[in-house]
C-alpha positions in Angstrom: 0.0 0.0 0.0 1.3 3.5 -1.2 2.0 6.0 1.8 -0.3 8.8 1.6 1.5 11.2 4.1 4.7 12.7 2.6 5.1 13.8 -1.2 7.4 11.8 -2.6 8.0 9.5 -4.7 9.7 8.6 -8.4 10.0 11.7 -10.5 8.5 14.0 -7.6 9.7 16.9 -6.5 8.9 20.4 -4.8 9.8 23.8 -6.1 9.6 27.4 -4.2 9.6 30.4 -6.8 9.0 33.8 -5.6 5.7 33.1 -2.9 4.8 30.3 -5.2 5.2 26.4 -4.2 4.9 24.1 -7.0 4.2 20.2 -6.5 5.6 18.6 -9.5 4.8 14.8 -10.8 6.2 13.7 -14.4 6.4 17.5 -15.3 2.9 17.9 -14.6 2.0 21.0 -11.3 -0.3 19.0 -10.1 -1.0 20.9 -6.8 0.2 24.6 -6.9 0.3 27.0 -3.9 0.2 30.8 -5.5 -1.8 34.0 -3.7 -3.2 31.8 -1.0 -4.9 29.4 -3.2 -4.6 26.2 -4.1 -4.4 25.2 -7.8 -5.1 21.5 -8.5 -4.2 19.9 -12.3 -3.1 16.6 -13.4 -2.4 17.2 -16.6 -5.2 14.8 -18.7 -3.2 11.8 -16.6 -6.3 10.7 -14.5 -3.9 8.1 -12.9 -4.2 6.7 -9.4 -0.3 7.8 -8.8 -1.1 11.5 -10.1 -4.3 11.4 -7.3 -2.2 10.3 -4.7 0.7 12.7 -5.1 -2.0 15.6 -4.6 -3.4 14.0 -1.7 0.4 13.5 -0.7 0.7 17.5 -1.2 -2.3 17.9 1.0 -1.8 15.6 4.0 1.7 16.6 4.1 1.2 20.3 4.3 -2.3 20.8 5.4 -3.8 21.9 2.5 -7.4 20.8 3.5 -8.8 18.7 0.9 -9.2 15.3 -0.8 -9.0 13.9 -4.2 -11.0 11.0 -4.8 -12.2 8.5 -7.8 -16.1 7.3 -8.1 -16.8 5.0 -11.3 -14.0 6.6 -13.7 -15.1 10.5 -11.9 -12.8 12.4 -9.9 -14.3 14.8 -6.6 -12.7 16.6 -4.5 -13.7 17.4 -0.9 -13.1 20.7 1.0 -14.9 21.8 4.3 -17.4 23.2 2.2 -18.3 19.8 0.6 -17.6 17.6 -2.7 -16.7 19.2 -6.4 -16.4 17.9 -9.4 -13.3 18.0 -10.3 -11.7 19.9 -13.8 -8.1 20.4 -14.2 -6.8 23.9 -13.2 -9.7 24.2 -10.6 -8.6 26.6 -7.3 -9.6 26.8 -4.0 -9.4 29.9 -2.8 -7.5 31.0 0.9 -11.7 31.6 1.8 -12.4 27.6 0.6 -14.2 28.3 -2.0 -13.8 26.4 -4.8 -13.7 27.7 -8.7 -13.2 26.3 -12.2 -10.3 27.6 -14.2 -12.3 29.6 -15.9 -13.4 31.7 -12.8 -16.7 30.5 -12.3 -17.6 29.4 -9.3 -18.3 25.3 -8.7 -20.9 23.9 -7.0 -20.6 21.8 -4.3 -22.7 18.0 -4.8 -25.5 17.4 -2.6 -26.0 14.0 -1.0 -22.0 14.4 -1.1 -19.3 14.6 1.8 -17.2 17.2 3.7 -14.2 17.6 4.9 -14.2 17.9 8.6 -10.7 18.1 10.8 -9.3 15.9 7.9 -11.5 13.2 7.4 -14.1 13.0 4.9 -17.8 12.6 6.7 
């Protein structure tokens, strides 16, 4: 079983540029720390290993939130509840959660939260 705690890993590294903190997989951001927000992308690889490395990012440094597969979708869970997830979607330093485009998502009903690091 994969440890879900640290990031790390086989072509895994983090990178600090100005007040940005990148979490790099295969060449691919797939969690990005910029202006207090949270940036999440995998790239188009919708792999188990690129998943875990953002939950990695998260556990490790307290990001608060979880990335999780349903039948072939991806969600991710905040406080606020369970998203959809696109690729380039942010979470704002507030929690609330926006497509790359700006717009604000959603959160699922009949979906789970986040609360003190567990999903309910």
């Amino acid at each position: 079983m994969s440890q879900t705690q640290i990031f790390r890993g086989v072509q895994t590294r983090i990178t600090r540029i100005g007040g940005t903190t990148q979490f790099i997989y295969r060449g691919t951001t797939v969690v990005e720390l910029v202006d207090g927000g949270i940036i999440l992308r995998n790239g188009g690889w919708s792999s188990v290993t690129t998943k875990l490395r953002m939950n990695q990012a998260a556990n490790q440094f307290g990001l608060g939130f979880v990335v999780y597969q349903e039948a072939f979708a991806w969600f991710v869970v905040t406080k606020d509840g369970t998203y959809d997830y696109s690729d380039g979607m942010r979470i704002d330093p507030l929690g609330r959660v926006e497509h790359k485009d700006g717009t604000d998502a959603e959160p699922l009903p009949d979906k789970p939260a986040l609360i003190n690091g567990r999903i309910t």
